[in-house]
TIMI-2910 file (N, C-alpha, C, CB; in pm, 1 decimal, decimal comma, always signed):
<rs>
+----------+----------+----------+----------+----------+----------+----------+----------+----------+----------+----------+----------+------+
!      n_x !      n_y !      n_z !     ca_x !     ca_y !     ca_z !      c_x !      c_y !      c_z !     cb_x !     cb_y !     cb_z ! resn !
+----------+----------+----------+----------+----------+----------+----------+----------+----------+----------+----------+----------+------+
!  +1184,4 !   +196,9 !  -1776,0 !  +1319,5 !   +147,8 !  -1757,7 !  +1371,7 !   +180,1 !  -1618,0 !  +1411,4 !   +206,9 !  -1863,1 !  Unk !
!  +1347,6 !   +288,3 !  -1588,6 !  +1399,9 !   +310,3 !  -1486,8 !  +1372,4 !   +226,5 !  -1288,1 !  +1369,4 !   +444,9 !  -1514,4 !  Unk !
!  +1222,6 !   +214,3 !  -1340,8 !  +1135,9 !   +143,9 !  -1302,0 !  +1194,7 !     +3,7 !  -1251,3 !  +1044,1 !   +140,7 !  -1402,4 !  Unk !
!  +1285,3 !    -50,5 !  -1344,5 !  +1346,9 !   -185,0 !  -1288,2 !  +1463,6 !   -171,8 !  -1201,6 !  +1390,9 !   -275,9 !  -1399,2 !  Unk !
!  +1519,8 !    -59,5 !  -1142,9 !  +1620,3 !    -41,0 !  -1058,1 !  +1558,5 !    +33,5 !   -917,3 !  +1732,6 !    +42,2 !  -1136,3 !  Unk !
!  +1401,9 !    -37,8 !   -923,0 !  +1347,0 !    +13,7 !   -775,7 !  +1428,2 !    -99,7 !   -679,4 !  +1145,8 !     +3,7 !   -756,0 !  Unk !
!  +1394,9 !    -46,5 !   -575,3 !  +1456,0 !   -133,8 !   -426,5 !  +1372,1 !   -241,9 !   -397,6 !  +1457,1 !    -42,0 !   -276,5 !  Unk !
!  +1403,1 !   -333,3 !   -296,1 !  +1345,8 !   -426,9 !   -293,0 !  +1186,1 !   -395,1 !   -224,1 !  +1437,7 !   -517,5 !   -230,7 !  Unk !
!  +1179,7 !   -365,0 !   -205,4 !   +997,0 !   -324,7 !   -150,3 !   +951,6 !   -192,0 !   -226,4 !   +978,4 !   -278,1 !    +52,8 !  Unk !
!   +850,9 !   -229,9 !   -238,7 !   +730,5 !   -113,5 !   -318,3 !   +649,4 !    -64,7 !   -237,0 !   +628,3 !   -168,3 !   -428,2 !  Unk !
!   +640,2 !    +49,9 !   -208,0 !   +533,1 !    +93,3 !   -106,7 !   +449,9 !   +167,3 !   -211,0 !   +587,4 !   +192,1 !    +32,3 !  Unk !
!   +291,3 !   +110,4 !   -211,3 !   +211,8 !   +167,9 !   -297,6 !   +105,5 !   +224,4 !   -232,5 !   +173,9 !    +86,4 !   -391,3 !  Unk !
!    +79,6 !   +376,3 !   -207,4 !    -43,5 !   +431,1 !   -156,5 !   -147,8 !   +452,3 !   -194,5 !    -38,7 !   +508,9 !   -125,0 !  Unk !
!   -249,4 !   +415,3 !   -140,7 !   -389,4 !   +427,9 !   -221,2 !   -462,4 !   +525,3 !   -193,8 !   -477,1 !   +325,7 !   -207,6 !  Unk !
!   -544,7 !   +636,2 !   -219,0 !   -636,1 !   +698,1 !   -158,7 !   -772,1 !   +636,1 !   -189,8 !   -625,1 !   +831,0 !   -189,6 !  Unk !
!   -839,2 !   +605,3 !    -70,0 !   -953,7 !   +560,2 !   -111,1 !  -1072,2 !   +670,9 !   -124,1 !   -984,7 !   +455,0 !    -22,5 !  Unk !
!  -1037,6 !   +740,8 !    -69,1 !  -1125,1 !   +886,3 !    -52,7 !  -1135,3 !   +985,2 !   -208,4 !  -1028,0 !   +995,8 !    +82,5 !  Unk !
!  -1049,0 !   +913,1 !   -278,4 !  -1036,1 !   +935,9 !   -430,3 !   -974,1 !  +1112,4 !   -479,6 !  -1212,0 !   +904,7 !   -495,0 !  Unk !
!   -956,6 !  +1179,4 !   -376,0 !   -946,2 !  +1309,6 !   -394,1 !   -836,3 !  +1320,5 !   -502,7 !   -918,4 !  +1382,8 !   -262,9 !  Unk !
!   -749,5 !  +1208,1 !   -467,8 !   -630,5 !  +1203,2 !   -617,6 !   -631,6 !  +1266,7 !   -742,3 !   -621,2 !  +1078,8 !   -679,2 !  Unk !
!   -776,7 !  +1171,9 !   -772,4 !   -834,3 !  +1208,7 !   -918,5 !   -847,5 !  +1123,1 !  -1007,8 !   -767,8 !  +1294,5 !   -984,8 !  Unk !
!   -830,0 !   +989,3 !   -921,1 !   -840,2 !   +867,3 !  -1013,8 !   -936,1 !   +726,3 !   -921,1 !   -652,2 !   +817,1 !  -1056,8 !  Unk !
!   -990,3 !   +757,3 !   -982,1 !  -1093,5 !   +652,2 !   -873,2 !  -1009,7 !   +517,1 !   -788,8 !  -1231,5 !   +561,6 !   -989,6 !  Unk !
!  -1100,6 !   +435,3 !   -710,6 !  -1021,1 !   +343,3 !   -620,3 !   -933,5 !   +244,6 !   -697,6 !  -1116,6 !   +262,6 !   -528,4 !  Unk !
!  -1047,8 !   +192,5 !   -844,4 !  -1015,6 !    +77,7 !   -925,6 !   -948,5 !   +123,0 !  -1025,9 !  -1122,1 !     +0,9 !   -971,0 !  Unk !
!   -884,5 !   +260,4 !  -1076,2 !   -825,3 !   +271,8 !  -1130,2 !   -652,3 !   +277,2 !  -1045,1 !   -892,5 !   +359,2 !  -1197,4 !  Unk !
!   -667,1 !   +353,4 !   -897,9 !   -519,7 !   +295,3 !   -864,2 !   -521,2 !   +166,1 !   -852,2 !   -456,5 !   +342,7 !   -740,1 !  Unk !
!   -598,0 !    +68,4 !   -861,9 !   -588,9 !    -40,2 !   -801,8 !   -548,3 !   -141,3 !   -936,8 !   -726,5 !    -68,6 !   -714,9 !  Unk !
!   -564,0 !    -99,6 !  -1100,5 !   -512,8 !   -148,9 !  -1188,1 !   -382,4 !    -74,4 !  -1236,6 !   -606,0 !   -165,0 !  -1271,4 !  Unk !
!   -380,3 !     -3,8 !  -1175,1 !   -207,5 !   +114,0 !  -1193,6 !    -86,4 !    -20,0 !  -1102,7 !   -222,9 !   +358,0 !  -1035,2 !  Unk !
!   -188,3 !    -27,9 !   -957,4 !   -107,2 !   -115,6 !   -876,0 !    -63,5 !   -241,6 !   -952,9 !   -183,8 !   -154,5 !   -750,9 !  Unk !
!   -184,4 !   -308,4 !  -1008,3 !   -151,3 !   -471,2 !  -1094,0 !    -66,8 !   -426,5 !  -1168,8 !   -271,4 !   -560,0 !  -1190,9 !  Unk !
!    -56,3 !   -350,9 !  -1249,6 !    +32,5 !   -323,0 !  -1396,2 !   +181,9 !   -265,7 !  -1322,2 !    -58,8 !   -172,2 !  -1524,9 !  Unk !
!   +201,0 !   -236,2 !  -1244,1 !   +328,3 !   -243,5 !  -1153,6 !   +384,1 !   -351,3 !  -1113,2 !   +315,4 !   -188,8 !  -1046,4 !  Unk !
!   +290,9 !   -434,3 !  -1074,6 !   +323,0 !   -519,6 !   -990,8 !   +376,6 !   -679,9 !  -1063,9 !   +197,7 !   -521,3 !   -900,3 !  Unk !
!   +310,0 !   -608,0 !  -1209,8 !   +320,2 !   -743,3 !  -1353,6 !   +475,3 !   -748,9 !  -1352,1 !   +248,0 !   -687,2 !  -1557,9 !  Unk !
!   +561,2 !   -627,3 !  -1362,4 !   +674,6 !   -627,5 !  -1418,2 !   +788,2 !   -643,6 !  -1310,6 !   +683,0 !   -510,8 !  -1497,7 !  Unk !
!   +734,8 !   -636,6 !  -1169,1 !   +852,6 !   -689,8 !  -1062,9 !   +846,7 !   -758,6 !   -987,0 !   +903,5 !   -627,1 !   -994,5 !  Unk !
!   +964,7 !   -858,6 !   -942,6 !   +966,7 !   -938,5 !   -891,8 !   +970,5 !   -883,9 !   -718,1 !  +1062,7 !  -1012,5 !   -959,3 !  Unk !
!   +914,8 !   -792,9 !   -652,1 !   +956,4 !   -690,2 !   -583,0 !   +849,8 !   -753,3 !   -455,9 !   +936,2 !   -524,0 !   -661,0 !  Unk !
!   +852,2 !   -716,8 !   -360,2 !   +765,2 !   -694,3 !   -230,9 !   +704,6 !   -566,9 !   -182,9 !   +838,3 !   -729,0 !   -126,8 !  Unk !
!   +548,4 !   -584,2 !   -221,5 !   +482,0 !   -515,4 !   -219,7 !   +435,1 !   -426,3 !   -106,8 !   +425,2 !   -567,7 !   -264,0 !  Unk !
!   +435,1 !   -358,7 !    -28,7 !   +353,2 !   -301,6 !    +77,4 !   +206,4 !   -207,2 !    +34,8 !   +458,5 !   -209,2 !   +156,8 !  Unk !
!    +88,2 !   -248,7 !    +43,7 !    -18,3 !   -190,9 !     +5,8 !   -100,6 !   -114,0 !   +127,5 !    -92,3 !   -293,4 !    -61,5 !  Unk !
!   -135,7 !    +32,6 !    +91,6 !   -111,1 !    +82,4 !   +220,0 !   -243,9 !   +209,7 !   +177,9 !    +82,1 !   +135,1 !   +258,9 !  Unk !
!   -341,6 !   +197,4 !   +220,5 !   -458,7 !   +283,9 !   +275,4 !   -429,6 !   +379,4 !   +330,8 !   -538,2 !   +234,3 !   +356,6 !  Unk !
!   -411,9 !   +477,3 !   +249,5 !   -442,2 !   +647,1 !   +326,2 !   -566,3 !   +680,4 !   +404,0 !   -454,5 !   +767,3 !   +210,8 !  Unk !
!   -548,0 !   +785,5 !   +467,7 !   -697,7 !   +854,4 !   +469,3 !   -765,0 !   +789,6 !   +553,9 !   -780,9 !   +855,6 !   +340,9 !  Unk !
!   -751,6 !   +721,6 !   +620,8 !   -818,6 !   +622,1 !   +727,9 !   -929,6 !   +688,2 !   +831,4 !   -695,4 !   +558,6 !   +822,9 !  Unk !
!   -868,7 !   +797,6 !   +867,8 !   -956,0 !   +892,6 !   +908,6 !  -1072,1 !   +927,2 !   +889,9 !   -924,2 !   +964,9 !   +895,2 !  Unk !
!  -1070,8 !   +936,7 !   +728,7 !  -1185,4 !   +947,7 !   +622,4 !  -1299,0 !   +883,8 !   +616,6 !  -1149,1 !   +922,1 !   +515,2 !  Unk !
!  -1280,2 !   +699,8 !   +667,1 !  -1316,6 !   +626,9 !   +664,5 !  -1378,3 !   +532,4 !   +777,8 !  -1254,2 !   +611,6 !   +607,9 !  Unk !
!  -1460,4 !   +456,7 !   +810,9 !  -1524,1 !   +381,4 !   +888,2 !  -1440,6 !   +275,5 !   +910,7 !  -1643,2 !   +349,9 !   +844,0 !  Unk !
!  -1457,8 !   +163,0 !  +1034,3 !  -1418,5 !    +77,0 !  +1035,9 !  -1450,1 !    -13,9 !   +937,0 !  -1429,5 !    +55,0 !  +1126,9 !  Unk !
!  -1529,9 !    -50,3 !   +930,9 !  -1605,8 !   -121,3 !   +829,1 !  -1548,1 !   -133,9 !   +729,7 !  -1713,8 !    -76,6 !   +795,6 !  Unk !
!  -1556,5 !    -13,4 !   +702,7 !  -1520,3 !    -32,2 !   +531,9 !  -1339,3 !    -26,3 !   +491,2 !  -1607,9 !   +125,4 !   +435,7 !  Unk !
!  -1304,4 !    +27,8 !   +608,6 !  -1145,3 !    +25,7 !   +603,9 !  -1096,7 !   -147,7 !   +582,9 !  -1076,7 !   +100,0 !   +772,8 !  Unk !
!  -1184,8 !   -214,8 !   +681,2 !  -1199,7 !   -336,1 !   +709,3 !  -1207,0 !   -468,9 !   +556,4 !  -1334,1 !   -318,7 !   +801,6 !  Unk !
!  -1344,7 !   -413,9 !   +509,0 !  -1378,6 !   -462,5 !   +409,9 !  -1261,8 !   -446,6 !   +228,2 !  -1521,6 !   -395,4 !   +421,9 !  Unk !
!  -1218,0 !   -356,5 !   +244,2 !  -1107,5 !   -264,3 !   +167,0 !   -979,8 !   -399,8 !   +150,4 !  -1044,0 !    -92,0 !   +288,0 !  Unk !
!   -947,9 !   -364,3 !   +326,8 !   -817,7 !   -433,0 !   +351,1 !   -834,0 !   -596,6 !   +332,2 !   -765,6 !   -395,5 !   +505,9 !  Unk !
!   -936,5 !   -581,5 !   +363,3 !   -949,9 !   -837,8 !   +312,8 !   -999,9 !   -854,5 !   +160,7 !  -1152,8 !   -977,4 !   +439,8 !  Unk !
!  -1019,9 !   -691,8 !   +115,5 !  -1008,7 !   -733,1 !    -45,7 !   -890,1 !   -756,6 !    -92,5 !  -1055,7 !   -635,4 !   -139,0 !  Unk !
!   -803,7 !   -643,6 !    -36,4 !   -664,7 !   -644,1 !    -71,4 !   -617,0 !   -739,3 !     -4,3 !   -591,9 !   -528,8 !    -50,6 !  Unk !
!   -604,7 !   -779,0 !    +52,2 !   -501,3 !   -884,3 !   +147,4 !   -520,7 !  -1057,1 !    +53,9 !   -585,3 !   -896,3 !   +368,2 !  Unk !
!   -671,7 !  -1071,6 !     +1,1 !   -666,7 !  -1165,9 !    -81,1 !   -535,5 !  -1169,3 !   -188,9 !   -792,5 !  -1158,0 !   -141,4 !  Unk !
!   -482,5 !  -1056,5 !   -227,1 !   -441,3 !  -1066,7 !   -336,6 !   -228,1 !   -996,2 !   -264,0 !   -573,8 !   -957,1 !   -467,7 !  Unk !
!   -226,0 !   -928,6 !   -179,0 !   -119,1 !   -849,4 !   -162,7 !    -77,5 !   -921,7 !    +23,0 !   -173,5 !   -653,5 !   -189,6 !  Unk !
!    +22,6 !   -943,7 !    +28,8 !    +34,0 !  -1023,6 !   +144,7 !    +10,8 !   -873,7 !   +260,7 !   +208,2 !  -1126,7 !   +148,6 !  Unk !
!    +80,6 !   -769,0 !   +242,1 !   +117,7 !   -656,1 !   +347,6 !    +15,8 !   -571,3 !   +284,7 !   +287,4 !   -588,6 !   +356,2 !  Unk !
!   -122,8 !   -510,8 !   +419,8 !   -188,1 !   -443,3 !   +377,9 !   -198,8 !   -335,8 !   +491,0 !   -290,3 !   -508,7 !   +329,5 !  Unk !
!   -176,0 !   -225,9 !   +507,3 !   -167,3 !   -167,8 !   +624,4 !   -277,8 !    -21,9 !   +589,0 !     +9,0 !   -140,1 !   +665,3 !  Unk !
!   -330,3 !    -11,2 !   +693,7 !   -464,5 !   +165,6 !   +710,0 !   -371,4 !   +234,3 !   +760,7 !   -636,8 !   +180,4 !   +841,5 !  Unk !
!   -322,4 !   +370,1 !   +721,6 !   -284,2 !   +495,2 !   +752,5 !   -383,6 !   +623,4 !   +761,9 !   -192,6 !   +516,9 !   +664,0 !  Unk !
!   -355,5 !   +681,3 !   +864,8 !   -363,9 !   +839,3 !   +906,7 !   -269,7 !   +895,6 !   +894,1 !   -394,2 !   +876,2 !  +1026,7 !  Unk !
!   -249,5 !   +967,0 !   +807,7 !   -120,8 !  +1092,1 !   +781,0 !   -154,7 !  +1175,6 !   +835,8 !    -82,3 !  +1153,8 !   +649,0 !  Unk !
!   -255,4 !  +1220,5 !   +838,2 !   -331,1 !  +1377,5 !   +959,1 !   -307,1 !  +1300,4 !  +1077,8 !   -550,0 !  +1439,1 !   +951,6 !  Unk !
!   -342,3 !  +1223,2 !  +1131,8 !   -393,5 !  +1153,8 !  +1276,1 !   -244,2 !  +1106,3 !  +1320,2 !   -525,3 !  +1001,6 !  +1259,6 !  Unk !
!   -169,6 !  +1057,2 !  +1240,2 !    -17,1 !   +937,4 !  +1245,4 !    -99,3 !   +817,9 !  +1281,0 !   +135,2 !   +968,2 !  +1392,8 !  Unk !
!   -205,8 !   +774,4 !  +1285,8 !   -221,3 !   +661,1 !  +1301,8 !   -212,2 !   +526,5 !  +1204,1 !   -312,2 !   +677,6 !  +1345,5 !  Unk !
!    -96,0 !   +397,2 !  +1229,7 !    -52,0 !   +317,7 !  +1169,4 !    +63,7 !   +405,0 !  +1066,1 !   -168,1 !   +239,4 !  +1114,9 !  Unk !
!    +97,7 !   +488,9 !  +1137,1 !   +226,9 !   +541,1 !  +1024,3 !   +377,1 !   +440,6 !  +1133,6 !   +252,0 !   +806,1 !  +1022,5 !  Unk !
!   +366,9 !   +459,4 !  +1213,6 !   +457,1 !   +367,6 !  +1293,2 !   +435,6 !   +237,2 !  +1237,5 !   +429,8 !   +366,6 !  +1448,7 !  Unk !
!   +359,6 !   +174,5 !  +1247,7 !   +333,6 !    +51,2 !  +1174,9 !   +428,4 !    +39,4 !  +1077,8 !   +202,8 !    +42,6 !  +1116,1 !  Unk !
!   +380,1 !    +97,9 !  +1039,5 !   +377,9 !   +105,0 !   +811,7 !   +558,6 !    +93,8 !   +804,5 !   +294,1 !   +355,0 !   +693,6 !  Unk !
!   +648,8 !   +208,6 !   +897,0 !   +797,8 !   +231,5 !   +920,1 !   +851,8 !   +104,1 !   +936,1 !   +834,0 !   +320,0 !  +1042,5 !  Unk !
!   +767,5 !    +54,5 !  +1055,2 !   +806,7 !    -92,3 !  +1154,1 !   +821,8 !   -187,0 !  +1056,3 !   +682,5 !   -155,5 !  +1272,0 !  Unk !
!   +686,0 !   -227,2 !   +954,0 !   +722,4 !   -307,5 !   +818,0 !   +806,9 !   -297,7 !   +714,7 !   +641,2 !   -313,3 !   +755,0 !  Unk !
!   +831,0 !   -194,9 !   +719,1 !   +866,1 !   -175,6 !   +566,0 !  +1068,8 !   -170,4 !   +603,8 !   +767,5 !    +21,3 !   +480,4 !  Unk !
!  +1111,8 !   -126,6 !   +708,3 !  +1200,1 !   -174,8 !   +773,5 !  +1306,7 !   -300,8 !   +798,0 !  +1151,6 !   -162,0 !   +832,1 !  Unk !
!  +1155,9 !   -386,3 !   +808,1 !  +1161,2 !   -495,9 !   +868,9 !  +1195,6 !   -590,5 !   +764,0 !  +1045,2 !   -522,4 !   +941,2 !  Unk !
!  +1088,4 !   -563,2 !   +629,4 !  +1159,9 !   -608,2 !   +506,6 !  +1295,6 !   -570,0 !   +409,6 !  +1074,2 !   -597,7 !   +437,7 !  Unk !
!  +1300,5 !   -468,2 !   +407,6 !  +1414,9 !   -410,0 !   +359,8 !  +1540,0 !   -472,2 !   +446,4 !  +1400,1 !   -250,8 !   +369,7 !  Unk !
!  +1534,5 !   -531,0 !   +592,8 !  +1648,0 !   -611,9 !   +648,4 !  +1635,4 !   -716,8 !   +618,3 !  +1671,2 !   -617,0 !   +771,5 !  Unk !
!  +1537,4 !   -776,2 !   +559,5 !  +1516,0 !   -924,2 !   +514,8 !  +1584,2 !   -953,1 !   +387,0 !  +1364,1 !   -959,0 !   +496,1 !  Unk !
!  +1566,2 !   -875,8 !   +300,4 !  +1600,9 !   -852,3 !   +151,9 !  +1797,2 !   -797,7 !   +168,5 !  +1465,0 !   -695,1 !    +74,3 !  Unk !
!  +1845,5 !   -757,5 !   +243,4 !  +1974,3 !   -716,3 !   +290,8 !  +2098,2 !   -807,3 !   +247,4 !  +1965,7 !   -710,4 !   +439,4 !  Unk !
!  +2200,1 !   -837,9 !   +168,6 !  +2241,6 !   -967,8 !   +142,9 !  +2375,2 !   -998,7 !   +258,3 !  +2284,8 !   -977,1 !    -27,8 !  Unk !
+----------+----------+----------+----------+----------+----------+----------+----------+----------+----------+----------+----------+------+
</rs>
């Protein structure tokens, strides 16, 4: 319930590095089953980038992007694409503004 008085954008973080405790495809059906019940704008957003290769950061993000329009790689250790991520999520929240 409460759930339906989120704001207009969803920022959903993924760890792909799984240290969470829930594998990739399980946040990634947590994400769908969120995403069933709002009419909301999504931001889908890769932690841990650091962690990870180009490649596969790469390969990750055009899985997701098939399906989620805003897909952004973060470094929280590094800050890299955390400016980004601000710059978007910003940018929509003035869009959505009435």
């Amino acid at each position: 319930a409460a759930l339906k008085h989120l704001a207009d954008v969803v920022v959903f973080v993924l760890d792909p590095s799984q240290n969470c405790g829930f594998s990739l495809d399980e946040q990634l059906r947590l994400l769908s089953e969120i995403e069933k019940g709002f009419r909301k704008r999504f931001v889908v957003v890769i932690n841990k980038s650091d962690l990870m290769e180009n490649d596969e950061i790469n390969s990750l993000a055009g899985r997701l992007s098939s399906r989620w329009r805003l897909v952004l790689a973060v470094s929280t250790i590094k800050g890299d694409g955390v400016g980004l991520l601000k710059e978007r999520v910003l940018s929509l929240c003035q869009k959505t503004e009435p």
